[in-house]
N, C-alpha and C positions, 0 to 999 in steps of 0.2 A: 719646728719640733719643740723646740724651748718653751715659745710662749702653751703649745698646747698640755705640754707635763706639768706648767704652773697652774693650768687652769682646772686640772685634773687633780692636782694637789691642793689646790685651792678648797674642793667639796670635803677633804677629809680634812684639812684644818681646819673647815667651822663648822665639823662635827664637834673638834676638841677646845676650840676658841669661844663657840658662841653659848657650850655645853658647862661656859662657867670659869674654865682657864684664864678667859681676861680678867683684872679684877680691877673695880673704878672704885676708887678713893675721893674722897669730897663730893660727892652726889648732889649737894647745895649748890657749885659752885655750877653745875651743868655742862656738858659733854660737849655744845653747840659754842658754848662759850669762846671767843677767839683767842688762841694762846701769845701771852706778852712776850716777847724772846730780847727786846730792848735793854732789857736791867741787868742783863749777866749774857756773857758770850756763850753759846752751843756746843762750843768746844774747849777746853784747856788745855794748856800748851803739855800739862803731864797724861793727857789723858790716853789709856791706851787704842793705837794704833793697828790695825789688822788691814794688809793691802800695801801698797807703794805709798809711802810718804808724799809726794808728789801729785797724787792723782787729782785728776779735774773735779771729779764727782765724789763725794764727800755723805755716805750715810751715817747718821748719828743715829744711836738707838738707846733711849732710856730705858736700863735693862737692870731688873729685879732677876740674879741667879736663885731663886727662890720659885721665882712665876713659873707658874705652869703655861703661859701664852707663850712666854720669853720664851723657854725649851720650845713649844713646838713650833715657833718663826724661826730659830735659828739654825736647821738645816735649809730653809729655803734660803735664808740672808746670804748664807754660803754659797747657794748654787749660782744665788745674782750676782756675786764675786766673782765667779769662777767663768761667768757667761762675759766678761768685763774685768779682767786680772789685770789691765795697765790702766785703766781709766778712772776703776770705781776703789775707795776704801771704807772701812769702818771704823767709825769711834765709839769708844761705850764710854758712857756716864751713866754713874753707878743708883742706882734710888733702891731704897731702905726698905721694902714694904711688907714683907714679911716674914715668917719665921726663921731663922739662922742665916738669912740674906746680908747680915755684916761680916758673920766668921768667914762666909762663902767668899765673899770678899777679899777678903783678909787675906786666904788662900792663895785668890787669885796674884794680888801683888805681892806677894812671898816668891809668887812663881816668875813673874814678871821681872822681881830682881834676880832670879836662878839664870832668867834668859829661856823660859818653858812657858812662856802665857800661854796663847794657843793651844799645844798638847794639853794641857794642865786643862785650861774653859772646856773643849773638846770631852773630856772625860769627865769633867765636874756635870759637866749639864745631862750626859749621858746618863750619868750616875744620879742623877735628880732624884727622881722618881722613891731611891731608897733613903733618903738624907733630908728632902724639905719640910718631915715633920719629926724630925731629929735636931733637938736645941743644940747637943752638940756634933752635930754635921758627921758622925762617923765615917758614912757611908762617903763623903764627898771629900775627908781626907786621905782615903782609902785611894779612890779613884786618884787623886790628886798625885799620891804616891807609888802608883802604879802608872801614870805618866812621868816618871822622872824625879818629882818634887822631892828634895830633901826637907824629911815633917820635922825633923829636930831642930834645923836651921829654920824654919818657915815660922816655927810655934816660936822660937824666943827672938823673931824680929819682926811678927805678925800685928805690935800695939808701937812701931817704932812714931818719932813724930812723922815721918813725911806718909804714911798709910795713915795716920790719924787725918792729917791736914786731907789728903785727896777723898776721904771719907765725908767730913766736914767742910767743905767747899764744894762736893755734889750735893750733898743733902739742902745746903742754901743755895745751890742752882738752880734745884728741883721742885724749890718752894719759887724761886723770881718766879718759873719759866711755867707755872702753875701746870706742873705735871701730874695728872689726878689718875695714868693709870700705866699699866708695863703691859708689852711693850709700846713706847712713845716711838715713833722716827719721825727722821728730817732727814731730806735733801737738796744738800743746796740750800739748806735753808727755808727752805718749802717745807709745812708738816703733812706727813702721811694725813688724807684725811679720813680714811676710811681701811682698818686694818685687814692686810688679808695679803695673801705672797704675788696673789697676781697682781692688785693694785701697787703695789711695791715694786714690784718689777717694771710695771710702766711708768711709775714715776722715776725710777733709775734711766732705764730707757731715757725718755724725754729729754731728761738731764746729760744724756752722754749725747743723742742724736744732735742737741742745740748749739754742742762743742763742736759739730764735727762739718 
């Protein structure tokens, strides 16, 4: 029943993925190209966490809060979470690529020191739609503080150094690991080759069935 709801969801995300949501960056550089993952690690030890600490299976997902692909992967990301809550996690590393996708940021780890990540992303990315062509993100502070978020505390510790440093140590991850488009995944170290919630799901799959 799982796999056949992903495959069925599958046709309506690439009505909204293939209709333009994905967006590829360095188009010189070519999509075929094989990605170097040697020069900088997939994951950092700040980077946040979504799932058991612990788990076998390890999805990394290069995520623009801004992309319009980002938003419509991540309620399926969720459901492969949820199909696999002791075995699989998520990590996000953050990339830059379009409009208010730093503030959105910003937001997010304001929330993550609150102890509200989750809630906070949850609501920020629901809230997309009115905020990604908003320079300053009204709409996605809004949401942010309607999960919880103290905006008073958030705004005067949103430029602190350690959100500057994790800002600036994905942006040259992003550049090692020649990230040219959102959303990127990995698992296991493996890259998604082919975007889309069902091949996601079976490459999750695989990775949990080889542990067991």
């Amino acid at each position: 029943m799982r796999t056949r709801t992903l495959v069925v969801s599958l046709v309506l995300f690439c009505l909204v993925v293939f209709a333009g949501a994905f967006v590829i960056y360095d188009r010189s550089q070519g999509t075929n190209e094989p990605t170097v993952v040697e020069k900088t690690p997939l994951v950092r030890d700040y980077s946040p966490v979504i799932g058991p600490e612990d788990a076998q299976v390890t999805i990394v997902e290069f995520f623009d809060p801004s992309c319009e692909g980002c938003r419509a992967m991540y309620p399926y990301v969720k459901q492969i979470m949820a199909a696999y809550p002791d075995k699989v996690r998520l990590v996000l590393r953050y990339v830059l690529f379009h409009k208010g996708s730093e503030e959105a940021v910003r937001i997010l780890e304001t929330a993550r020191e609150q102890g509200i990540y989750e809630p906070v992303l949850d609501a920020v990315m629901q809230a997309q739609p009115q905020w990604n062509d908003d320079p300053d993100v009204t709409a996605a502070w809004d949401a942010a503080e309607s999960a919880g978020l103290d905006v008073e505390a958030a705004r005067a510790g949103m430029t602190s150094p350690e959100i500057n440093g994790i800002i600036q140590q994905d942006a040259a991850d992003v550049k090692a690991v020649k990230i040219s488009g959102t959303p990127t995944f990995y698992v296991n170290g493996d890259s998604l080759s082919r975007l889309g919630p069902q091949e996601l799901y079976d490459l999750v799959t695989s990775k949990v069935e080889s542990l067991e």
